[in-house]
C-alpha positions as a printed NumPy array, in Angstrom:
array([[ 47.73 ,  30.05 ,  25.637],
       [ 43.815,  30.259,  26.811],
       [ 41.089,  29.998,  24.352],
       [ 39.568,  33.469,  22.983],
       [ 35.986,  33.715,  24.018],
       [ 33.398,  36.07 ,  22.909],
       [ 32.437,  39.384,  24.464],
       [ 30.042,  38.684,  27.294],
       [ 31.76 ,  35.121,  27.917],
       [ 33.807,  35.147,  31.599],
       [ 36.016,  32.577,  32.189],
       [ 36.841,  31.056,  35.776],
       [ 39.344,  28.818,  37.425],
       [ 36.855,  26.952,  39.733],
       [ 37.842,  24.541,  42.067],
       [ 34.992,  22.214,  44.029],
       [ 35.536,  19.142,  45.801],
       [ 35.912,  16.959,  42.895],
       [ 37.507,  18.715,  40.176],
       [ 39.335,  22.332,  39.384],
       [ 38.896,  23.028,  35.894],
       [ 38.276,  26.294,  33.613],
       [ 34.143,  27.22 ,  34.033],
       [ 32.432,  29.831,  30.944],
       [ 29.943,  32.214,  32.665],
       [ 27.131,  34.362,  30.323],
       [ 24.378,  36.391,  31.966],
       [ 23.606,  37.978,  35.868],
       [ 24.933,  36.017,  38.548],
       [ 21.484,  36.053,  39.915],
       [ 19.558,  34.675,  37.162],
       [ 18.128,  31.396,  36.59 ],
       [ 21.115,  29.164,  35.731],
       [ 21.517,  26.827,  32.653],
       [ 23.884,  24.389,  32.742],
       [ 25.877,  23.703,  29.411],
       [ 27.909,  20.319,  29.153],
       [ 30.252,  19.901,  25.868],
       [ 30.191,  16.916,  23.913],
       [ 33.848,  14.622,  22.975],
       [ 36.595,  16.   ,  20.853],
       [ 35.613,  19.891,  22.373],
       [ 35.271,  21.567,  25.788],
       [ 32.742,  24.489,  27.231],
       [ 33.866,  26.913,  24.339],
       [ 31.298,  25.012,  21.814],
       [ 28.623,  26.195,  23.866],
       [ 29.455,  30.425,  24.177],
       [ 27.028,  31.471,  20.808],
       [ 24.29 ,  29.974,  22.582],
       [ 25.46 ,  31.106,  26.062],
       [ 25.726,  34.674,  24.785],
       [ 21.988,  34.338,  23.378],
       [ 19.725,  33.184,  26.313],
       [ 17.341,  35.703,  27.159],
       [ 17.155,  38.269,  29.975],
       [ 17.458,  36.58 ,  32.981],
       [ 19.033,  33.775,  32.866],
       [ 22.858,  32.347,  34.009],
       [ 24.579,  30.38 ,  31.768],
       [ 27.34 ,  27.689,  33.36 ],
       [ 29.592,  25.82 ,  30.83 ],
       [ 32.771,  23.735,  32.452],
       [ 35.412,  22.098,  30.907],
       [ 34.487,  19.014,  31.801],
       [ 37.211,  16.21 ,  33.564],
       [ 39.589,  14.607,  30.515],
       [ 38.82 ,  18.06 ,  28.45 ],
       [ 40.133,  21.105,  28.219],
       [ 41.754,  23.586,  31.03 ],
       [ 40.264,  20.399,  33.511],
       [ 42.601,  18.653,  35.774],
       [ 44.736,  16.527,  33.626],
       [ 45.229,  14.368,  36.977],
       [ 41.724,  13.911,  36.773],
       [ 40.15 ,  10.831,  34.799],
       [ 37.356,   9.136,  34.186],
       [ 36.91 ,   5.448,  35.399],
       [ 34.659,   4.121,  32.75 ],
       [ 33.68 ,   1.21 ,  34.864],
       [ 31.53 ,   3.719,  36.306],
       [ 30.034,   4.755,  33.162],
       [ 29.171,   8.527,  33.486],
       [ 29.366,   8.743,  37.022],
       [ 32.333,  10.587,  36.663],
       [ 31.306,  13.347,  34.813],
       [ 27.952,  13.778,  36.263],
       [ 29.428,  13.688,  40.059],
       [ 31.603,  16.402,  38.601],
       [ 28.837,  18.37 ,  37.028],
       [ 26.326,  18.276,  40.579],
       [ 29.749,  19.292,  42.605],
       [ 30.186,  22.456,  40.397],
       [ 26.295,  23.251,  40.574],
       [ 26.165,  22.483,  44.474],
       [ 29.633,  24.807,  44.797],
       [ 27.804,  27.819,  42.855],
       [ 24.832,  27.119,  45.352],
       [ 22.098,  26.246,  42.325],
       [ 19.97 ,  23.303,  43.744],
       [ 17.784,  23.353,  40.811],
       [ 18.759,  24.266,  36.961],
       [ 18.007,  23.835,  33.529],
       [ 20.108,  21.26 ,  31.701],
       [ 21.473,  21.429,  27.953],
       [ 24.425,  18.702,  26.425],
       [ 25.429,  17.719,  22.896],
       [ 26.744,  14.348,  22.06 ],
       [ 28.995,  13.193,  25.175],
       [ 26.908,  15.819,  27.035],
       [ 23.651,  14.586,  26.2  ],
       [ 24.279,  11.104,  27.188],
       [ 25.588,  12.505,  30.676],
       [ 22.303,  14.607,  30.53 ],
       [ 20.211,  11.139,  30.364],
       [ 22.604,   9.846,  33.706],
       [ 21.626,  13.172,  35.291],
       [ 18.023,  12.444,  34.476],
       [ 18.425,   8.856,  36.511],
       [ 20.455,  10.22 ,  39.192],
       [ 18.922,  13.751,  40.18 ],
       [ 15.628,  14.392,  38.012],
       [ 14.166,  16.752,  41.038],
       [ 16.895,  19.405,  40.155],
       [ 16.501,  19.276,  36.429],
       [ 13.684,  22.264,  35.516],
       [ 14.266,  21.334,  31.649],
       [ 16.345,  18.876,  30.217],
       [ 17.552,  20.007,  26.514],
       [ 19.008,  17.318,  24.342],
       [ 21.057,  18.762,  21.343],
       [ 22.182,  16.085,  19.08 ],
       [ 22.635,  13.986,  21.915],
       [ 24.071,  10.43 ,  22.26 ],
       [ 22.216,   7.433,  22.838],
       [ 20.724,   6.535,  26.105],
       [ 22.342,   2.87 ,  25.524],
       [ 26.026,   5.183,  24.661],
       [ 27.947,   4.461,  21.598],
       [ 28.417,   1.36 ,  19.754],
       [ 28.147,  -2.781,  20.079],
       [ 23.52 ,  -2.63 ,  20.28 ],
       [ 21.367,  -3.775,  17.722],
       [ 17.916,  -2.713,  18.609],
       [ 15.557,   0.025,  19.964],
       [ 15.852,  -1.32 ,  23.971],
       [ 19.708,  -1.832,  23.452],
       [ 20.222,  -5.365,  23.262],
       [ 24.072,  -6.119,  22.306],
       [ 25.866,  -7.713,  19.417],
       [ 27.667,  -9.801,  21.359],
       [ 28.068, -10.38 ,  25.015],
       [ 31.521,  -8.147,  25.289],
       [ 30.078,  -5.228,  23.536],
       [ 32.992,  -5.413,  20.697],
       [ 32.919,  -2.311,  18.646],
       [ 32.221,  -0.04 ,  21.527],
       [ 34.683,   1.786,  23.927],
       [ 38.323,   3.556,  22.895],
       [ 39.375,   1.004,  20.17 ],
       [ 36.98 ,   2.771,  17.656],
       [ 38.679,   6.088,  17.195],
       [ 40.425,   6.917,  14.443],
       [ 44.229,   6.401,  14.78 ],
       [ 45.226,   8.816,  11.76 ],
       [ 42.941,  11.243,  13.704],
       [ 44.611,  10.702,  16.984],
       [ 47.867,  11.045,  15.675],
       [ 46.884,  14.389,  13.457],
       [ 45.576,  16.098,  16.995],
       [ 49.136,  15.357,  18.903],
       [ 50.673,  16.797,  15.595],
       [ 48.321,  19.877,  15.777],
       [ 47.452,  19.653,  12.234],
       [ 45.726,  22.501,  11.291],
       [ 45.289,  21.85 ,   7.732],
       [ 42.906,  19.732,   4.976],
       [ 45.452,  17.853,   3.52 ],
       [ 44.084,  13.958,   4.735],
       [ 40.486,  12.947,   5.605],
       [ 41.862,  12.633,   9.039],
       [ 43.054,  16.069,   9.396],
       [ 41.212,  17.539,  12.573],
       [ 39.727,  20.365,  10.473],
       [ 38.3  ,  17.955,   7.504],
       [ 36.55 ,  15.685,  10.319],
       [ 34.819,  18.437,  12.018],
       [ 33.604,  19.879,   8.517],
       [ 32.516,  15.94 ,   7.044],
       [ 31.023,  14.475,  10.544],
       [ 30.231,  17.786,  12.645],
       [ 29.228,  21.062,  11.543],
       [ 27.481,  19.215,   8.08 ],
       [ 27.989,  20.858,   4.955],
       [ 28.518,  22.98 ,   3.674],
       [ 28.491,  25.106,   6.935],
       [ 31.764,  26.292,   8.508],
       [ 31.602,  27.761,  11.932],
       [ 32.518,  31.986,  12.156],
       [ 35.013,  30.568,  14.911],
       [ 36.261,  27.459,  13.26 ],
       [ 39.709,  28.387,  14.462],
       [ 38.543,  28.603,  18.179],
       [ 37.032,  25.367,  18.151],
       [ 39.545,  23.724,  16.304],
       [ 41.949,  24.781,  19.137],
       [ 39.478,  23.264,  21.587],
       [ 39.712,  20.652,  19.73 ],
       [ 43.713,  20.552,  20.398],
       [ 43.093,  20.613,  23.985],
       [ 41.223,  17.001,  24.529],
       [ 43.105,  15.308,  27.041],
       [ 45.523,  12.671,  25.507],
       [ 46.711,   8.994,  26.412],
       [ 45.589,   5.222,  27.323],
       [ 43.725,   7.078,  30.513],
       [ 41.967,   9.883,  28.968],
       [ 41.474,  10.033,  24.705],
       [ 41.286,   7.399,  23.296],
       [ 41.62 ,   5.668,  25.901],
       [ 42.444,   2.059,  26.47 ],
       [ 41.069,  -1.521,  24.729],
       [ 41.159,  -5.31 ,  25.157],
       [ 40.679,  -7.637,  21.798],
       [ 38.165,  -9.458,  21.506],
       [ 37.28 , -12.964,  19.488],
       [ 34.225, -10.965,  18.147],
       [ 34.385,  -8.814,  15.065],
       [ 35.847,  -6.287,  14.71 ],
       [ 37.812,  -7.453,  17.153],
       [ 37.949,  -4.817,  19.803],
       [ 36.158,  -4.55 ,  23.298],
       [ 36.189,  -1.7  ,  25.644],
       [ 38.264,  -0.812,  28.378],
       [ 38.581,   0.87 ,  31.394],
       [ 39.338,   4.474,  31.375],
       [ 38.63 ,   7.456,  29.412],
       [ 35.151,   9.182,  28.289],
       [ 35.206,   6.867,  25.071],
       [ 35.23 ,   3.883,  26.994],
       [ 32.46 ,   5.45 ,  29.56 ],
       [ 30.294,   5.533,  26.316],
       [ 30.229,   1.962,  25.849],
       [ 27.213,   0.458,  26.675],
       [ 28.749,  -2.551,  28.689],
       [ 28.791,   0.297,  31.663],
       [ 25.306,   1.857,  30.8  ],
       [ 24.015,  -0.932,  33.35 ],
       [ 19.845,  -0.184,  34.275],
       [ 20.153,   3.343,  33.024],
       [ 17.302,   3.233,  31.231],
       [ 15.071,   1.883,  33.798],
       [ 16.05 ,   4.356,  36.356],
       [ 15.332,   7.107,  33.885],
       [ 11.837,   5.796,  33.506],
       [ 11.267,   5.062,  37.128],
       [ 11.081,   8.153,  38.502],
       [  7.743,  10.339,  39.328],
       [  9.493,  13.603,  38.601],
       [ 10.14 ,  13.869,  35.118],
       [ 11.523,  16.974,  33.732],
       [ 10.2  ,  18.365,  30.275],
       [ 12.589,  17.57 ,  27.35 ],
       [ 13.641,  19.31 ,  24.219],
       [ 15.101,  16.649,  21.871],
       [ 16.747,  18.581,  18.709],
       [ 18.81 ,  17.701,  16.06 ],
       [ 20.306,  18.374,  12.977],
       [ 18.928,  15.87 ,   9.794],
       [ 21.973,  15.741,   8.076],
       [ 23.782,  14.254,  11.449],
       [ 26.127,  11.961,  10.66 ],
       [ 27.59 ,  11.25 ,  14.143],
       [ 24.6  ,  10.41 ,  15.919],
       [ 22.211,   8.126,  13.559],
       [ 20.985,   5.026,  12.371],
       [ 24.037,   4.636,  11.056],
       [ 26.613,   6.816,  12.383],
       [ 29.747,   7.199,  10.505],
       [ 31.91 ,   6.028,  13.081],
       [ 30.084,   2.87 ,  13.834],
       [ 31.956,  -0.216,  13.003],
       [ 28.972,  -1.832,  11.181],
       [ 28.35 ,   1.576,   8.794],
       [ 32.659,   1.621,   7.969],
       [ 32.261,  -1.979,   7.297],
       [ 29.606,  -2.31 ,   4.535],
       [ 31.218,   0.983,   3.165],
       [ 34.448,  -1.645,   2.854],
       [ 36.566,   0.564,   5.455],
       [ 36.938,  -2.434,   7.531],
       [ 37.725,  -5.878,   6.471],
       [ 36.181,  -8.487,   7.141],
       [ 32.323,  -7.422,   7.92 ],
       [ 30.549,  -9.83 ,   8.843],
       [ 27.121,  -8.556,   7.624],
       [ 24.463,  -6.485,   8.993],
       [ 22.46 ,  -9.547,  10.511],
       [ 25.696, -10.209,  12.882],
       [ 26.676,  -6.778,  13.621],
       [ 23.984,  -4.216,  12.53 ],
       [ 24.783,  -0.707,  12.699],
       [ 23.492,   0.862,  16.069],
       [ 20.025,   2.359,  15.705],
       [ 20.967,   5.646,  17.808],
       [ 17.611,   7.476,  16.559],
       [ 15.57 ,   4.932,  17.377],
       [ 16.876,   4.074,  20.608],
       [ 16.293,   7.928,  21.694],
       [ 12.756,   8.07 ,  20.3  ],
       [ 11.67 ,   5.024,  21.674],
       [ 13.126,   6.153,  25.359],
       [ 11.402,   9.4  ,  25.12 ],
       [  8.506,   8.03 ,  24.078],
       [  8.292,   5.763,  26.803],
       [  9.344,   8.768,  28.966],
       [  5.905,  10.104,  27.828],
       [  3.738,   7.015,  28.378],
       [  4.801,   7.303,  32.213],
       [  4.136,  10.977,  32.645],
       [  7.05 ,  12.797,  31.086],
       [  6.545,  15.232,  28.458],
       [  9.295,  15.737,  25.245],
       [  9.233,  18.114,  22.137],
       [ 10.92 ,  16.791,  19.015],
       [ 12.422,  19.004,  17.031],
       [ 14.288,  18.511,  13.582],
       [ 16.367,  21.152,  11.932],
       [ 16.659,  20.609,   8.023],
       [ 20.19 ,  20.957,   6.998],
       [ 22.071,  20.725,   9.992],
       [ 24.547,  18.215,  11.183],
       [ 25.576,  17.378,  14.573],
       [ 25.798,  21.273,  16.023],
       [ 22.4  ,  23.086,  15.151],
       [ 22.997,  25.62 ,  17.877],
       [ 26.091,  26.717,  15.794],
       [ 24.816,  25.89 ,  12.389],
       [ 21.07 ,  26.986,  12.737],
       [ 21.441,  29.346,  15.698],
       [ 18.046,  31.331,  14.886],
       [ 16.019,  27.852,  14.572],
       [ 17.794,  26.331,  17.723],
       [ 17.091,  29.228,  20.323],
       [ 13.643,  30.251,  19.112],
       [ 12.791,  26.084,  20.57 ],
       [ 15.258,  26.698,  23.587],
       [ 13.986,  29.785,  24.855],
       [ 10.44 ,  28.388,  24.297],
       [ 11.505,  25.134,  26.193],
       [ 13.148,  27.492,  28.993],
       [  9.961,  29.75 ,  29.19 ],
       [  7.917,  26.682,  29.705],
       [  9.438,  25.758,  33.167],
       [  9.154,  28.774,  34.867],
       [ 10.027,  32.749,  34.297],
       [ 13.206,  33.485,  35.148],
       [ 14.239,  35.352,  38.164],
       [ 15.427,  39.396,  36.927]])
């Protein structure tokens, strides 16, 4: 059964070189496009409030993206390659809709593939928006603003950290709130931040559902490791492409290039999955006592996500770039479905800013 969508949503099979997978259309086919890229755990159908809302003008692009959703199931991503995957995938669907240049938007998953897209292409970015994005350095297994890691096989990072009582809840297509673990309760404790449940809860819960599933896709796979807590990354899935063992010179490329596009950093304050110390690190479960053995925050400090963004985008700034921070009070890891009125007033402004958009 497809996902509902919302009136003004079209959905698309589109098939480009790389990858046929389900593509979420908003506005005149002639407007200035926006492209929307979902974060892990969801697909494009996160993204259709703020699709619905852009202004006059502009075309709104959301795909499935490869290991989510109606994507190719045959499709996967190779991790070794970081997020070369999914941005590859993401410039093949723009170049096969002919849009050489675009505005960019991602959440979580998305927003670290936004900061590859920023090192690989920044000449076609108008705007970059980061919404609750992930770290530049990924997820997991770095101890300081510049990324440095714990230890030297980035253990704590990569597909071993998900939640097995989660995983197993999703194949079971628990719909309910009777465990912590039940897909319903995680979304309302780590991602929409209380108390605010979505209108569409339902929807995205079904999205949800439709994460692609085994050893090559969610959670993907993981090799043990001597270091606490006694995982390492592996090689396939988007998890595993989060690990900052594949983020390689990332940062440096980011930084080295003249054109810079203007970026809109927001984020709920109440985020829980993308922090200081994000509930799913390692090093936050283990001095809560959810994992034995913690070997204190000297040896394995929780990952300082918020300070590894700032201090990128500030450098971004020293060499020419220009960013807009922009906190939203109460929100947790979604403020374009939890604050929608506070999100798009600073997205439309950030849109406006680039250029006006073609009628």
């Amino acid at each position: 059964m497809s996902l509902e969508t919302l009136p003004g949503i079209e959905a698309r099979t589109v098939t480009t070189p790389r990858l046929t997978s389900r593509v979420l259309f908003a506005g005149p086919e002639s407007g200035t496009p926006v492209l929307f890229l979902h974060g892990n755990f969801s697909c494009a159908t996160w993204w259709e409030e703020t699709m619905v809302a852009l202004p006059r003008g502009f075309r709104a692009i959301a795909p499935d993206q490869r290991g989510f959703g109606a994507a190719d199931p045959e499709a996967k991503v190779d991790a070794r390659r970081g997020m070369a995957d999914l941005v590859e995938d993401a410039v093949a669907l723009m170049d096969h809709l002919g849009h050489e240049r675009f505005h960019l938007a991602g959440n979580s998953l998305g927003g670290i593939i936004a900061w590859w897209m920023m090192a690989a292409m920044p000449g076609r970015l108008l705007t970059v928006t980061q919404a609750g994005p992930g770290s530049p350095f990924g997820f997991g297994a770095t101890r300081d603003s510049v990324g440095t890691p714990v230890n030297k096989d980035f253990a704590g990072s990569g597909g071993g950290l998900l939640n097995r009582d989660l995983i197993r809840n999703i194949d079971a297509g628990d719909r309910g709130t009777a465990t912590p673990f039940s897909p319903r309760n995680v979304l309302r404790a780590l991602v929409w931040g209380p108390p605010f449940i979505p209108d569409r809860e339902d929807t995205l819960l079904d999205a949800m559902f439709r994460v692609h599933r085994g050893e090559q896709d969610l959670p993907g796979d993981h090799v043990s490791s001597s270091f606490w807590p006694h995982f390492a990354p592996g090689n396939w899935g988007a998890t595993n492409a989060m690990s900052p063992r594949y983020t390689g010179d990332l940062v440096a490329r980011l930084l080295a290039f003249d054109a810079k596009p203007p970026v809109l950093w927001i984020y709920g304050e109440e985020d829980v999955a993308v922090s200081d110390h994000a509930a799913s690190d390692p090093a936050t479960r283990g001095q809560k006592g959810l994992l034995e053995d913690y070997p204190g925050p000297e040896a394995y400090p929780p990952q300082p996500m918020m300070r590894q963004i700032r201090r990128l985008l500030d450098d971004y700034r020293k060499l020419g770039g220009e960013y807009r921070e922009v906190p939203v009070a109460g929100s947790g890891h979604v403020p374009f479905l939890s604050h929608p009125e506070v999100f798009d007033a600073a997205f439309h402004a950030h849109l406006a800013s680039a250029a006006a958009p073609r009628a």
